[in-house]
Structure formats: structure tokens, C-alpha cells
N, C-alpha and C positions, 0 to 999 in steps of 0.2 A: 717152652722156649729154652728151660735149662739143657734139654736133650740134645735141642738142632746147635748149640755150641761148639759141644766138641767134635760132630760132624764136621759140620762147617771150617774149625781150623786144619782137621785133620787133612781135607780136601784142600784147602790153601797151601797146605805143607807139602802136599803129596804134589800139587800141580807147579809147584814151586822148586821142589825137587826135579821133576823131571825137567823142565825148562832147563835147569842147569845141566842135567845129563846129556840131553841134546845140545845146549851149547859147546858143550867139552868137547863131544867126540863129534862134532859134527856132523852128523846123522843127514840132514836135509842134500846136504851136497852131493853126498855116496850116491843118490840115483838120479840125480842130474843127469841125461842124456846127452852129450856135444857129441855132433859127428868130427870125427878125426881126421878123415881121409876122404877124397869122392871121388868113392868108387864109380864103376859104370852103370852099378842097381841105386844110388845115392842123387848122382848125375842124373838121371831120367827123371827122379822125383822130383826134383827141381828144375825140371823142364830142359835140359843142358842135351842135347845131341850129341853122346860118348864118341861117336864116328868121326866126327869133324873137330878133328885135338887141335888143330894149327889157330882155325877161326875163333874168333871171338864175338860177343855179343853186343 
């Protein structure tokens, strides 16, 4: 049991550490996908008929 100690903190430390490294630079957000703009390849995937701009749904 004296062994799995310092494992164990080392691993608390280390997971601990990085938690905070991904909170800083906020890592999770950076590939976040949001579309921007909808396009007419964009528009189709969501069902939207690019050809008919004026109408509405």
C-alpha cells in the first residue's frame, strides 16, 4: 500500500493540473463547430430550398 501512494497523488496532481490547463486556454471551445453563414450546401442540409429566397417556411 506504501507504493500505490505516491502513484496515486502523483495522478491527482497530474489530473489536476491539467484541468486547470484546459480551463486557462480553453481548449473545449476551439472545436466547437457553429455554422456562420447558410450557404446553399448548408441550406439543403437543413431541409431549406436555396431556389426559393423570397418564401418562407
Amino acid at each position: 500500500m506504501s507504493d500505490f501512494a505516491p502513484v496515486l497523488f502523483s495522478l491527482i496532481v497530474i489530473v489536476f493540473l491539467v484541468f486547470l490547463i484546459s480551463r486557462r486556454f480553453n481548449i473545449s471551445s476551439r472545436y466547437e463547430r457553429k455554422p456562420k453563414v447558410h450557404t446553399p450546401w448548408s441550406a439543403l442540409d437543413e431541409g431549406i430550398d436555396p431556389t426559393q429566397e423570397g418564401s418562407d417556411k
